[in-house]
Steps between C-alpha positions, in 0.01 A plus 500: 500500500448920579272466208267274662540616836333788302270371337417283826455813684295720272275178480437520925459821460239506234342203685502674892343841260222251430455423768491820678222605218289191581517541889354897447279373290345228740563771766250728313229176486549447897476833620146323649612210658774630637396821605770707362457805263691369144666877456627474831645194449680549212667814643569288840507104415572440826203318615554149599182400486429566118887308441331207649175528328716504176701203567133330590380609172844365318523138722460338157815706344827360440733451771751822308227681463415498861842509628499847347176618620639392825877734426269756419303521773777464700657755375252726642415310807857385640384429821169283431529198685214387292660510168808380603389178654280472171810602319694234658280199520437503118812531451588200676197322395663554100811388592355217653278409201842560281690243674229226534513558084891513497524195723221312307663549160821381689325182631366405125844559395654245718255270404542549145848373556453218694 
């Protein structure tokens, strides 16, 4: 079980280092659009706006992968009511989604057997 939870862990954390490499990387191709300096940003990701741009860019991402673009940003903006509500609303939109497929499976189950 530790062994795991090891191997679990080192596997987020290699994942949310990814991550953190591809969101300076798309930082560096939106310095335009955005209108914030791509040196600056990476010494000071604290700009909202470019969080939001990234999320935009990764709407077609996996719900874990954008649940931890989300942590991460919200790691540096705690008090965004922005990325919270987006954080939050996913987050209940997945669960949602997981339960219509938990209860469907359930359904054809109980058919099976009758």
């Amino acid at each position: 079980s530790t062994v795991t939870d090891l191997l679990n862990d080192a596997e987020a954390l290699r994942h949310e280092e990814e991550i953190g490499y591809s969101f300076t990387r798309f930082a560096r191709t939106q310095t335009i659009a955005v209108g914030t300096r791509a040196r600056d940003h990476r010494r000071n990701p604290y700009s909202l706006k470019l969080w939001l741009a990234y999320l935009e860019f990764r709407k077609a991402a996996t719900y874990r992968d954008r649940r931890l673009i989300h942590e991460r940003a919200l790691k540096f903006l705690p008090r965004s009511y922005k990325l919270w509500k987006r954080y939050l609303d996913e987050s209940v939109a997945a669960l949602e989604v997981q339960f219509a497929r938990r209860s469907g499976a359930l359904d054809v189950e109980r058919e099976r057997a009758t």
